[in-house]
C-alpha positions as CSV (number, residue, x, y, z in Angstrom):
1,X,0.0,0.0,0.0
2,X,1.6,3.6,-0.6
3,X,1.0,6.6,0.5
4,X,-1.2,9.0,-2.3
5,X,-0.7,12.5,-2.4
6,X,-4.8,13.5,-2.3
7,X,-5.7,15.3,0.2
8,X,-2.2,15.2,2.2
9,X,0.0,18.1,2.4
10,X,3.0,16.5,0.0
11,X,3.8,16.9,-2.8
12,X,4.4,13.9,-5.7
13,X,7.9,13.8,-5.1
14,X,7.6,14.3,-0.9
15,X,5.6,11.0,-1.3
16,X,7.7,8.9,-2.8
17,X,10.5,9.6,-0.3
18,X,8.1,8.6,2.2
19,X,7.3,5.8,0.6
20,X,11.1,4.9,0.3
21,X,11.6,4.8,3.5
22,X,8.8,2.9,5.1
23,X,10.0,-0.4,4.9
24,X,12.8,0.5,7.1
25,X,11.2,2.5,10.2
26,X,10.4,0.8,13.5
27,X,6.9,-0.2,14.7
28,X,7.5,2.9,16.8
29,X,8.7,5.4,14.2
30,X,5.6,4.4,11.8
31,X,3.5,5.0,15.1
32,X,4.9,8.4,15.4
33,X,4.5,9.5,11.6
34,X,0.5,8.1,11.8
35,X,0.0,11.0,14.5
36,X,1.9,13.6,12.9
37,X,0.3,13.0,9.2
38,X,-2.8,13.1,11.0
39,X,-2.4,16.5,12.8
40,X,-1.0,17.9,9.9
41,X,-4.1,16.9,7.7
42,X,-6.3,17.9,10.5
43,X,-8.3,14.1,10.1
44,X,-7.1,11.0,10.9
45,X,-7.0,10.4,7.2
46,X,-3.6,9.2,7.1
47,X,-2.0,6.2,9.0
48,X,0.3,3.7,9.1
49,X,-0.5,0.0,9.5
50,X,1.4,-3.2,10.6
51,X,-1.3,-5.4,9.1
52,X,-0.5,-9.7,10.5
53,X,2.5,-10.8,8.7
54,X,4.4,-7.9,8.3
55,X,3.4,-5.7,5.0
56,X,3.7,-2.4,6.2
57,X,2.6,0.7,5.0
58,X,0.5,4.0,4.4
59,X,-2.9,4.0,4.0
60,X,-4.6,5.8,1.7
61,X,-7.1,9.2,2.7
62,X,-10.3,8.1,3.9
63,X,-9.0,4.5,4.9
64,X,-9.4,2.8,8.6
65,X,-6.2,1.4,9.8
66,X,-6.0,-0.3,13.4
67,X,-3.1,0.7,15.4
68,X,-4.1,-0.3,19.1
69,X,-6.4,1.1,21.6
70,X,-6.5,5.0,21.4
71,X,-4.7,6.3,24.1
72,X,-6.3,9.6,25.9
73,X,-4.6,13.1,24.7
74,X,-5.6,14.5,28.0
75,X,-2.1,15.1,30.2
76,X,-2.6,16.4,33.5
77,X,0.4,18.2,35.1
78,X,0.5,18.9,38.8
79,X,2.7,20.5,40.8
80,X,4.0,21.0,44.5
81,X,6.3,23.7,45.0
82,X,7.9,26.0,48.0
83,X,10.3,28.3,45.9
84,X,8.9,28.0,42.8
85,X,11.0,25.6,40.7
86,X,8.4,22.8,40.7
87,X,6.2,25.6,39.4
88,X,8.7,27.0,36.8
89,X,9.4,23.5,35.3
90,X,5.9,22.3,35.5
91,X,4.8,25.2,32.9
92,X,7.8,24.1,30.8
93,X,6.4,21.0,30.1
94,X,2.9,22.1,30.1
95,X,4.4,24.5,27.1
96,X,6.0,21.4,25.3
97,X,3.3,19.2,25.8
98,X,1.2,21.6,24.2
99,X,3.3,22.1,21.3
100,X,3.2,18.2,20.8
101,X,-0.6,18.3,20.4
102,X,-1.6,17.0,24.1
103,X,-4.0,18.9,26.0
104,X,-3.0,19.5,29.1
105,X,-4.3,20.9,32.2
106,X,-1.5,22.5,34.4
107,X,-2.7,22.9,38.1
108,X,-0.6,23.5,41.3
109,X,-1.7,21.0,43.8
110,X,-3.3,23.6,46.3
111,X,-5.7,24.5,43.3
112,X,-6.4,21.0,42.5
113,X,-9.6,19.3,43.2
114,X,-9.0,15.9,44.2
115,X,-12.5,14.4,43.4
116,X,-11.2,14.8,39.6
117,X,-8.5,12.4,39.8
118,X,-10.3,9.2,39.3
119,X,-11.3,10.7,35.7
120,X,-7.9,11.2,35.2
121,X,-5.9,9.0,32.6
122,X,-2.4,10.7,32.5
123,X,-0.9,12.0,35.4
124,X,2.7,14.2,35.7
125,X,3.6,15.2,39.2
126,X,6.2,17.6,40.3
127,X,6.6,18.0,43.9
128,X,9.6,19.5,46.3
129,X,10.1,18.4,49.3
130,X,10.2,20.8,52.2
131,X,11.9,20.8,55.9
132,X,12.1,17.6,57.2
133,X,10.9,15.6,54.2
134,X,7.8,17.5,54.6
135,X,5.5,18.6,51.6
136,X,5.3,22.2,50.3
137,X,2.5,24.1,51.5
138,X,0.6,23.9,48.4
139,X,0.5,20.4,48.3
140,X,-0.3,19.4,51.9
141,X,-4.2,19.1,51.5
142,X,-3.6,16.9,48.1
143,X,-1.1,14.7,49.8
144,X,-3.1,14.1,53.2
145,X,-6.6,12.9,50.5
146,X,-4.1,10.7,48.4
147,X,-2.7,9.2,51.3
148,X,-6.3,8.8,53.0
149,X,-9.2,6.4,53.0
150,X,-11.3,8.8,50.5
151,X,-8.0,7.9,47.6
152,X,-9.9,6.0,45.1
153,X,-8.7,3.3,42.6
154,X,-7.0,4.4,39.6
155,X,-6.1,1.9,37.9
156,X,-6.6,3.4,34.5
157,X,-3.8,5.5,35.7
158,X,-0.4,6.4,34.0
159,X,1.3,8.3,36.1
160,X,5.6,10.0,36.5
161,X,6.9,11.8,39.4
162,X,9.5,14.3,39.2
163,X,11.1,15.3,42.5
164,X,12.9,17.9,43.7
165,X,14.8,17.9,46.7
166,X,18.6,18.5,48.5
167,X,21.0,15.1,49.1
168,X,22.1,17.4,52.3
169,X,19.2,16.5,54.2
170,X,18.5,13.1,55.6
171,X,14.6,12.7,53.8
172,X,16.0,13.4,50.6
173,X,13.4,14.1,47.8
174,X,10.7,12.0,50.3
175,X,7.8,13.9,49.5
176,X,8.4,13.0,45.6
177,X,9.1,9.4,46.6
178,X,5.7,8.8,49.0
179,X,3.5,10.2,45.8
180,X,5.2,7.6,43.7
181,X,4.8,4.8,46.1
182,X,1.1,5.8,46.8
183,X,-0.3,6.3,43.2
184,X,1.4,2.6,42.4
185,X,-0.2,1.4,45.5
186,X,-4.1,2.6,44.4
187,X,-3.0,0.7,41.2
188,X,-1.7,3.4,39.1
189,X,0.9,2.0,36.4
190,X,4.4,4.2,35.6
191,X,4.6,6.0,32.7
192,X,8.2,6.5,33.0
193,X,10.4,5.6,36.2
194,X,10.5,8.3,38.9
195,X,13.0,10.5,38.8
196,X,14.7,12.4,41.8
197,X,16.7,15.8,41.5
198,X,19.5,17.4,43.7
199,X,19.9,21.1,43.9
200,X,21.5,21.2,40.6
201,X,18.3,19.7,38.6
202,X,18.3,21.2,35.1
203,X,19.9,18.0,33.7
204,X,18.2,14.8,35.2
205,X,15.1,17.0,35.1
206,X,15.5,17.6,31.2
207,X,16.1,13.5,31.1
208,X,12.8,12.7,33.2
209,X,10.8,15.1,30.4
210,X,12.4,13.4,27.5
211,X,11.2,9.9,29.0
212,X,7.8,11.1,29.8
213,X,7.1,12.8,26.4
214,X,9.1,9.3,24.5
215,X,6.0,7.4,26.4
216,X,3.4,9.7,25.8
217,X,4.3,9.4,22.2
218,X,4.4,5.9,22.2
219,X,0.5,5.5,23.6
220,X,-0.7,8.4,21.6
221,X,0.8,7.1,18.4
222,X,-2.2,7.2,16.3
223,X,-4.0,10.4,17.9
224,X,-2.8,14.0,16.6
225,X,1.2,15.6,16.6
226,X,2.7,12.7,19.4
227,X,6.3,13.4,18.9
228,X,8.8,13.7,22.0
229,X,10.6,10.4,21.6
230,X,13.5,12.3,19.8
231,X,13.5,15.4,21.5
232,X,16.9,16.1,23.2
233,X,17.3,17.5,26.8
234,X,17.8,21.0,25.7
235,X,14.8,21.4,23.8
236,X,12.6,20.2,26.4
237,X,13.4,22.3,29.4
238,X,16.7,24.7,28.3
239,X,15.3,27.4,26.0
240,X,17.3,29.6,24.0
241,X,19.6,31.7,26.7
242,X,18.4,34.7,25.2
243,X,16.8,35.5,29.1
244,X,19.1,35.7,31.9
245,X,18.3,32.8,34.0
246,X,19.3,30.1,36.6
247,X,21.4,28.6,34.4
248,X,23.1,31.8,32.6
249,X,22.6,34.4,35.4
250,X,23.2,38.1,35.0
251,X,26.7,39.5,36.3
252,X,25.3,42.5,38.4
253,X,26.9,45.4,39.8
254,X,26.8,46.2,43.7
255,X,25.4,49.7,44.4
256,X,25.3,49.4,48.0
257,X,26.2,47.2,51.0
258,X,25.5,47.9,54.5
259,X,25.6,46.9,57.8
260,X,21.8,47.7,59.4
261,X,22.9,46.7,63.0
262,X,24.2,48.8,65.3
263,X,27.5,49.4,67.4
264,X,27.3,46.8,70.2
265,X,25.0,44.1,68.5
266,X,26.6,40.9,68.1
267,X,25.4,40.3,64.5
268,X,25.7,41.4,61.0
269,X,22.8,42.2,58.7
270,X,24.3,43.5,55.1
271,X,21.6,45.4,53.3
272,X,22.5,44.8,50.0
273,X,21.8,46.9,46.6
274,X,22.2,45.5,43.1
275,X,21.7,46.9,40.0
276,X,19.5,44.8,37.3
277,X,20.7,47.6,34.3
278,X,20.6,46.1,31.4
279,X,19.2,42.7,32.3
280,X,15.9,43.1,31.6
281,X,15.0,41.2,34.9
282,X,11.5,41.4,36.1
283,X,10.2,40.2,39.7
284,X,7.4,41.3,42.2
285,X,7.5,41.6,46.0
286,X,7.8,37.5,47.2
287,X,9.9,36.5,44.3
288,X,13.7,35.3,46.1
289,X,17.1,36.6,44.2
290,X,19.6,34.0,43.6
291,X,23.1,34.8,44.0
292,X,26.1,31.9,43.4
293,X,28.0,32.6,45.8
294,X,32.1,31.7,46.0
295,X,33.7,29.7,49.2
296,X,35.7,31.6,51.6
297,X,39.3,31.4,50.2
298,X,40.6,30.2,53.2
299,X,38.8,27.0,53.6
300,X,39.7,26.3,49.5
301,X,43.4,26.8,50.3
302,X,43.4,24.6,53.9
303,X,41.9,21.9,51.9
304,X,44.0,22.2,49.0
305,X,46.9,21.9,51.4
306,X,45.3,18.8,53.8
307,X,44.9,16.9,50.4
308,X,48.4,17.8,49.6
309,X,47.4,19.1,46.2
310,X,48.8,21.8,43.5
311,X,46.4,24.8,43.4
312,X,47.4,25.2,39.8
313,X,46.8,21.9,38.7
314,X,43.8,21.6,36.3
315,X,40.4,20.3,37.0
316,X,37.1,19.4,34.7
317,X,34.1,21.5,36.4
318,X,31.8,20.7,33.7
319,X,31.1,17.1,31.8
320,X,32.0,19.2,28.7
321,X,35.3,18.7,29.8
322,X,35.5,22.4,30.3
323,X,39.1,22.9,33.0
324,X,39.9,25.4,35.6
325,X,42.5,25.6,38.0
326,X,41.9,23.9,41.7
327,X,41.7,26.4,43.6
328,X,39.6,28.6,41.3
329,X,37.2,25.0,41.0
330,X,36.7,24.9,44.7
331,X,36.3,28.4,45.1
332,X,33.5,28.9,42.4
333,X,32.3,25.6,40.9
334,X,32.1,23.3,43.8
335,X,30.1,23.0,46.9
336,X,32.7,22.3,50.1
337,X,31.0,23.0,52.8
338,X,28.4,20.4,53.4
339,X,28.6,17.1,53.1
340,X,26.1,14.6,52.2
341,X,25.5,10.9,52.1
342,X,26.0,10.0,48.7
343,X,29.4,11.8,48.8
344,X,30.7,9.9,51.7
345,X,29.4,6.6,50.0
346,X,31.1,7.3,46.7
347,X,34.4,8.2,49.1
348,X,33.6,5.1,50.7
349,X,33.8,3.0,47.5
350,X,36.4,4.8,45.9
351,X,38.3,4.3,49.2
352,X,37.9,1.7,50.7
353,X,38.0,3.2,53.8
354,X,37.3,1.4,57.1
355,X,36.0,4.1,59.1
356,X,33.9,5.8,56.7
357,X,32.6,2.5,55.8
358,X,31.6,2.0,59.9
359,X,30.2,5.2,59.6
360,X,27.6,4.7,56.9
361,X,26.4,1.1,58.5
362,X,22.8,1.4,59.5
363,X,23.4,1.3,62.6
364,X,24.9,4.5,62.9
365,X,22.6,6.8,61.6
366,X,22.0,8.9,64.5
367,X,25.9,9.5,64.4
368,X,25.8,10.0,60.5
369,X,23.2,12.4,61.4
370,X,25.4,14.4,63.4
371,X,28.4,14.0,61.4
372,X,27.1,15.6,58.3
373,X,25.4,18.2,60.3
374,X,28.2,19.6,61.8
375,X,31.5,18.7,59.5
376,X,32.5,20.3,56.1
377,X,34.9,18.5,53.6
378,X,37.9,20.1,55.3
379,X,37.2,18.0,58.2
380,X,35.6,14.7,56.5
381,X,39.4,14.7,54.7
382,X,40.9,15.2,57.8
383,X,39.1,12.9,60.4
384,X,39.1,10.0,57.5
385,X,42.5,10.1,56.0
386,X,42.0,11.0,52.7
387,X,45.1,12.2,51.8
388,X,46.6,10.7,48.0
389,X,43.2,11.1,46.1
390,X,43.8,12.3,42.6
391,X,42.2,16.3,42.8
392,X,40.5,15.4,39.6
393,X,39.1,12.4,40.7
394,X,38.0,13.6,44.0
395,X,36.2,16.9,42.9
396,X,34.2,14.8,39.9
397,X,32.0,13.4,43.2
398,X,31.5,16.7,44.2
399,X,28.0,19.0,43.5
400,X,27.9,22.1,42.3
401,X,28.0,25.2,44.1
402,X,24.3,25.9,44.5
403,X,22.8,29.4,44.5
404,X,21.3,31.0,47.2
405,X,18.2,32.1,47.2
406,X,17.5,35.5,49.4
407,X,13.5,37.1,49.9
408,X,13.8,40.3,47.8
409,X,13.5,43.6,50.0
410,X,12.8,46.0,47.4
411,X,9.6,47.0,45.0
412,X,10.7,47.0,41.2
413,X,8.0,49.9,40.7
414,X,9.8,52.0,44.2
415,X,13.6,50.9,42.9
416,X,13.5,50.8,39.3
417,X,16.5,48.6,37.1
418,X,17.1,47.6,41.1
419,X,16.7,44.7,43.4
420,X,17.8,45.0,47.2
421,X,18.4,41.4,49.8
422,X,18.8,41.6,53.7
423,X,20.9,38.9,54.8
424,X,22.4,38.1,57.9
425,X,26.2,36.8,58.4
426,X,26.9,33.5,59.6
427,X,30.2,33.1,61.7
428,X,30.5,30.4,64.2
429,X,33.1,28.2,65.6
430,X,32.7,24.3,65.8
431,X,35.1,21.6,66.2
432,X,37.9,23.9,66.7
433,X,37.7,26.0,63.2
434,X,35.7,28.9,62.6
435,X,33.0,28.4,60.3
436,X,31.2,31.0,57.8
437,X,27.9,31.2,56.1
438,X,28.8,30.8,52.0
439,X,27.4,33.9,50.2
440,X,26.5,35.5,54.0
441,X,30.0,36.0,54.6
442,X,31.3,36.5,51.0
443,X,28.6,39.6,51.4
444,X,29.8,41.0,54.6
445,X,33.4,40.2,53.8
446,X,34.5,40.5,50.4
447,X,31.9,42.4,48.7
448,X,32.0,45.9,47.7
449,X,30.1,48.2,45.8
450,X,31.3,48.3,42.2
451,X,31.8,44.6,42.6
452,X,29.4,42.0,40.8
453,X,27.6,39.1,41.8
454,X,26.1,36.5,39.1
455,X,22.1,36.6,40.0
456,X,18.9,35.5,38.7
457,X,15.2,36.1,39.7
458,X,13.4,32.9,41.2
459,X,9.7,33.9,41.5
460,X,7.4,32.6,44.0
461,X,3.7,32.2,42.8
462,X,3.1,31.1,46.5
463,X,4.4,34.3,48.1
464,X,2.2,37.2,46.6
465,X,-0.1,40.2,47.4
466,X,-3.6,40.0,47.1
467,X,-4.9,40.7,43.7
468,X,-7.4,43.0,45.6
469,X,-5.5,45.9,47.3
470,X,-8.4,46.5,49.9
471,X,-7.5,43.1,51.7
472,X,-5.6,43.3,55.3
473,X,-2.6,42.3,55.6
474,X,-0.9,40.4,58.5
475,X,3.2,40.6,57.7
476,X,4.7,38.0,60.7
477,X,8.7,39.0,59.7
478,X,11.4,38.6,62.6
479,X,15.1,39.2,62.0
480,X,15.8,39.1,58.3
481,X,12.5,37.4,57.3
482,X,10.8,41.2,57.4
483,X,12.6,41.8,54.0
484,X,10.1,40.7,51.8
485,X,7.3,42.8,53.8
486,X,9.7,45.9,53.4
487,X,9.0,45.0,49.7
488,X,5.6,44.3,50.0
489,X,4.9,48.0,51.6
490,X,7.1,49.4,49.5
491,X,4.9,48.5,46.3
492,X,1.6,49.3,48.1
493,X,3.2,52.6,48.7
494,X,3.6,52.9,44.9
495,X,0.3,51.1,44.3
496,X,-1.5,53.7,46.6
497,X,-3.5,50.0,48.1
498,X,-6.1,51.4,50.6
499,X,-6.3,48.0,52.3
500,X,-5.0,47.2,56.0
501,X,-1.5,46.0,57.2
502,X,-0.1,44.8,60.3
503,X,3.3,44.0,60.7
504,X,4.7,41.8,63.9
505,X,8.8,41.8,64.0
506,X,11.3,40.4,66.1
507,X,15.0,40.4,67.0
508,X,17.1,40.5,70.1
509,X,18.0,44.2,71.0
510,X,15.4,47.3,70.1
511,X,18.6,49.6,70.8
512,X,21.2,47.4,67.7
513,X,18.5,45.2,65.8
514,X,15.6,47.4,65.0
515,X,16.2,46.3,61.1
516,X,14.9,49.4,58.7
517,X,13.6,50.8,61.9
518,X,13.3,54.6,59.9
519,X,11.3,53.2,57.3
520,X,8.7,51.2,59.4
521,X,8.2,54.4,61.2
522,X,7.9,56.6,58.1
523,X,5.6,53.7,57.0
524,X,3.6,54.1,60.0
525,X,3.3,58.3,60.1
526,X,1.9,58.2,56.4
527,X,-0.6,55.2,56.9
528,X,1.2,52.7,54.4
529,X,1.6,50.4,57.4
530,X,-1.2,50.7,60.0
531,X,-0.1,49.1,62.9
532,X,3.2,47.2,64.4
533,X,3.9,45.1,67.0
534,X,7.5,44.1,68.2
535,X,9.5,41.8,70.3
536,X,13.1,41.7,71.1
537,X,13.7,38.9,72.9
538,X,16.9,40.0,75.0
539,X,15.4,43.3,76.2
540,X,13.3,41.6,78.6
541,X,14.1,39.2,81.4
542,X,11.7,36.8,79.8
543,X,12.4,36.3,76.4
544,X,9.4,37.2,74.2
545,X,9.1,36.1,70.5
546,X,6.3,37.5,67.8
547,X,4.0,34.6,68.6
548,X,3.6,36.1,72.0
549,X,3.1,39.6,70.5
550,X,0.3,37.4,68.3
551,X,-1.2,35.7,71.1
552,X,-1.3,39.2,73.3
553,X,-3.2,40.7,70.5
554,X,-5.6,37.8,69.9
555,X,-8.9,39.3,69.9
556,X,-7.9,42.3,67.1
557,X,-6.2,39.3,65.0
558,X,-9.1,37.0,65.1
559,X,-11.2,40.1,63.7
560,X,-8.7,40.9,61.2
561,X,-9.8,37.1,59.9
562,X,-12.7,37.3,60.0
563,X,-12.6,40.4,57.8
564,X,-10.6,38.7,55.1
565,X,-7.1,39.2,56.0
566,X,-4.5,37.3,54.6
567,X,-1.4,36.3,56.4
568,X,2.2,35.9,55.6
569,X,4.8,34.3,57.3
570,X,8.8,34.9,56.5
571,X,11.9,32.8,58.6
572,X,12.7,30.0,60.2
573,X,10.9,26.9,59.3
574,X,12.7,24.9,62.2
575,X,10.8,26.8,65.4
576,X,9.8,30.5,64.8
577,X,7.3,29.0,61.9
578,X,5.4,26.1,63.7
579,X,5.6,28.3,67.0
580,X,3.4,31.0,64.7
581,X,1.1,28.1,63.4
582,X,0.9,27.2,67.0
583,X,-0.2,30.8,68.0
584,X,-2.7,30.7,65.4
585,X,-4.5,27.7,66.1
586,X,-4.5,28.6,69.6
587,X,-5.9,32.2,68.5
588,X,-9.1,30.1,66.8
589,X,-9.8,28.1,69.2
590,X,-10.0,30.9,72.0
591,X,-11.3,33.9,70.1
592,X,-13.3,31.8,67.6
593,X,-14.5,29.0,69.8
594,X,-13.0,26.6,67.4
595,X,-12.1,22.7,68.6
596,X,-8.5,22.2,67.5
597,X,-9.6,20.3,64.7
598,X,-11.4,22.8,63.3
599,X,-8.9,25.0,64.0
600,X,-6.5,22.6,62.0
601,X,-9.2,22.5,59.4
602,X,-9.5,26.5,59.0
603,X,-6.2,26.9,58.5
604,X,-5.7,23.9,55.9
605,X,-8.8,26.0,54.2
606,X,-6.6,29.6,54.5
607,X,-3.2,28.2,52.4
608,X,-5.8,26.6,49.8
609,X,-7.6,29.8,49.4
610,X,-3.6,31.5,49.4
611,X,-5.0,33.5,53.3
612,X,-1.8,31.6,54.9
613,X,1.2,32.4,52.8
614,X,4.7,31.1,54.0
615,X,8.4,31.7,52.6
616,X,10.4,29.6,55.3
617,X,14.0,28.0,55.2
């Protein structure tokens, strides 16, 4: 049978070729070119058959050709994100899938109704996990009904998880991993094997999309424009660099760093101003800046020396094959100063080391804990002997340097071309070395204006303003977690928003910590911020944190609710955040009469209808 040239968009000569080259594509290639002739001709008037005994070949318009059961079009594409980068990739694909004829619905999980899943036939999930192999806050409610009695059966399921998560922490990518397990447990079946991400995740990432769109393909062969088996990695997720992004950031000039503390105080807050000339870089108050940050030269030099290697020697830093010198590789490519357990197993191996082999035995995971908690590779090289490694083989098992991600404390419509962090140095001393916070210290330490830094803008869809600028506002922001709200009043100053705001902020001294305290003030004077309450916890003989300030004013908060407020949250995910939920709950159930489940309950409701907003780290 060959292919005719009626009513198909070829021409004579176009059709022969094809016809040439039938006999020797795959049952998978032929599968492919059914679709595309078929979303090209806008029918399903062209396809190609594998008829019983192997003739093969195109049928003719108007024919009927059975290639299998039609597999749905329909792709749905959820996501679970914290930062935004589930969010940002998830779009990505919803863009490619799109452009390979799939209709897709793209939903983050807290939008997502969960009594639609059953109908679902193709399912994409990708989720971060958060704190403690916790889920983001979008996805909470989704994951607690999946993982519930009300889950249904989905065994006309095909689902792939994506997830995105850090090796340095113990529940590594765990959220990503329990979705997987529970979707195969209800008796979904795996469109393409899970795939789980580090910090640096544009690669595997790109990989995982390839896979998915190769198997999407494959069971939506004879439906409309299924192609993706061919695609490479960089046209799935890497667009053209013609943005400054992630992955080619923007080398930005320093206009200003300064210390907000004052004499006496024993820490360091660098208010920091950067100049986005030329970039074209656009955020909004909640979007984070990353920076990629350099180690401290001192702990790149005392490891180069404990390994017994030549600073000068070169190194690969990228697969390319791409060389720098050592020392300039572990100041700026490589990640030095936390370990993880993957590296310590690959050390292990390469090795053969005793001790670090004892170490990683299941029954010392407690002490593994603490070990990687609390050493850097300075100290892993030291404690375990691993002096005579090759520097080239040794830094291949290393990650890269990630970027740090910082709340933006600035208003692009108040500081034009501009973008402004608040970050707060980290110096300690442990194990008998002084330690320093990466990009915190580079900041305080090493930064000047006129100096650049290589940034990017992460946006936050789950950290935003509401859309309607007559809606309170509840800004809980203490120590360096107020920058975003400094950004926030900043654009409702510009935005002239009518609507209510309350800020509560914390830090230990009134006298050296009050951070921006001239601005809150001003703020307060011309009615952009309507009311602030503050706690410094070292002022007073009993230490007193914002939740107390919250709990003090409970009766004006609970009304604040109840007239719509929404509430954001900005710091320290470990305590100062679950002490806050706390306070909250607690505020329901005595100003609102609530039970503590409903309490639970109301707030689970607030973060689904975006009242409860959280950027915490």
């Amino acid at each position: 049978m060959e292919f005719q040239v009626t009513n198909s968009p070829f021409n004579q000569e176009q059709a022969e070729l094809l016809n040439r080259l039938l006999p020797s594509l795959t049952d998978t290639q032929r599968l492919w070119l059914s679709g595309y002739l078929a979303a090209v001709q806008g029918t399903a008037a062209a396809a190609i058959s594998a008829p019983a005994g192997g003739a093969q070949g195109l049928a003719t318009a108007g024919s009927t050709v059975d290639s299998g059961p039609v597999v749905s079009k329909e792709v749905t594409v959820l996501f679970g994100s914290q930062t935004g980068n589930s969010s940002g990739l998830a779009k990505k694909l919803g863009k490619r899938l799109e452009e390979q004829g799939f209709q897709v619905t793209l939903s983050s999980m807290g939008d997502f109704k969960p009594n639609t899943l059953k109908k679902i036939e193709n399912l994409l999930v990708l989720v971060s996990t958060h704190g403690e192999g916790e889920p983001p806050d979008s996805a909470i409610a989704f994951y607690e009904f999946l993982h519930s009695k009300r889950a249904p059966q989905l065994d006309n399921l095909r689902y792939s998880v994506l997830a995105l998560g850090d090796t340095s922490y113990e529940f590594f990518c765990q959220t990503g991993k329990d979705f997987d397990k529970r979707l195969a447990e209800l008796g979904g079946k795996e469109l393409a094997p899970r795939v789980d991400c580090d910090v640096d995740f544009a690669e595997p990432a790109s990989e995982w999309m390839n896979q998915v769109l190769g198997a999407l393909a494959q069971g939506a062969g004879n439906g409309a424009g299924a192609v993706g088996s061919s695609a490479t990695p960089s046209s799935v997720v890497c667009e053209a660099e013609s943005e400054y992004s992630r992955s080619n950031p923007f080398q930005a000039e320093v206009l200003e760093n300064l210390n907000l503390n004052g004499r006496g105080s024993d820490r360091e807050t660098r208010h920091v101003e950067i100049s986005l000339e030329g970039s074209n870089l656009q955020y909004e108050p909640g979007d984070s800046l990353g920076i990629y940050p350099e180690n401290h030269p001192r702990l790149a030099d005392e490891l180069i020396e404990a390994m017994g290697w030549d600073g000068n020697e070169s190194v690969s830093v990228y697969k390319q094959g791409e060389t720098r010198s050592l020392r300039e590789a572990l100041l700026r490519y490589f990640e030095i100063t936390v370990l993880t357990k993957p590296l310590l197993k690959q050390l292990a191996e390469l090795t053969g080391n005793s001790g670090l082999k004892d170490l990683l035995d299941p029954s010392k995971t407690e002490e593994l804990r603490t070990y990687l908690s609390e050493r850097d590779l300075l100290d892993l090289v030291q404690d375990y002997s691993l002096k005579g490694i090759p520097a080239g083989q040794f830094v291949s098992l290393l990650r890269k340097i990630p970027p740090r991600l910082y709340s933006i404390a600035s208003s692009l419509k108040a500081s034009p071309d501009e973008v402004h962090v608040t970050v707060r140095a980290v110096r300690y001393e442990s194990n008998g070395r002084n330690r320093y916070g990466v990009c915190s210290v580079q900041l305080a330490d090493r930064i000047q204006p006129g100096d650049s830094l290589p940034v990017f803008i992460q946006h936050n869809p789950n950290f935003k303003l509401p859309d309607n600028p007559e809606t309170p506002v509840i800004m809980i922001g203490p120590g360096t977690g107020v920058a975003p709200f400094r950004a926030f009043l900043s654009e409702r100053e510009e935005t002239g928003a009518q609507g209510k705001t309350w800020l509560f902020y914390g830090d230990q001294h009134f006298s050296t910590d009050f951070l921006y305290q001239v601005e809150w003030q001003r703020w307060l004077k011309e009615g952009v911020l309507t009311r602030m309450d503050v706690a410094f916890s070292r002022d007073t003989e009993q230490k007193v944190y914002v939740q107390h300030r919250m709990l003090e004013k409970s009766r004006e908060l609970y009304e604040w609710l109840q007239e719509g407020a929404v509430i954001y949250v900005c710091g320290d995910e470990k305590k100062m955040a679950h002490d806050v939920h706390a306070a909250l709950a607690t505020i329901l159930e005595q100003e609102g009469r609530f039970s503590p489940e409903e309490a639970s309950e109301y707030l689970t409701r607030m973060q689904q209808q975006k009242r409860y907003q959280r950027d915490v780290y």
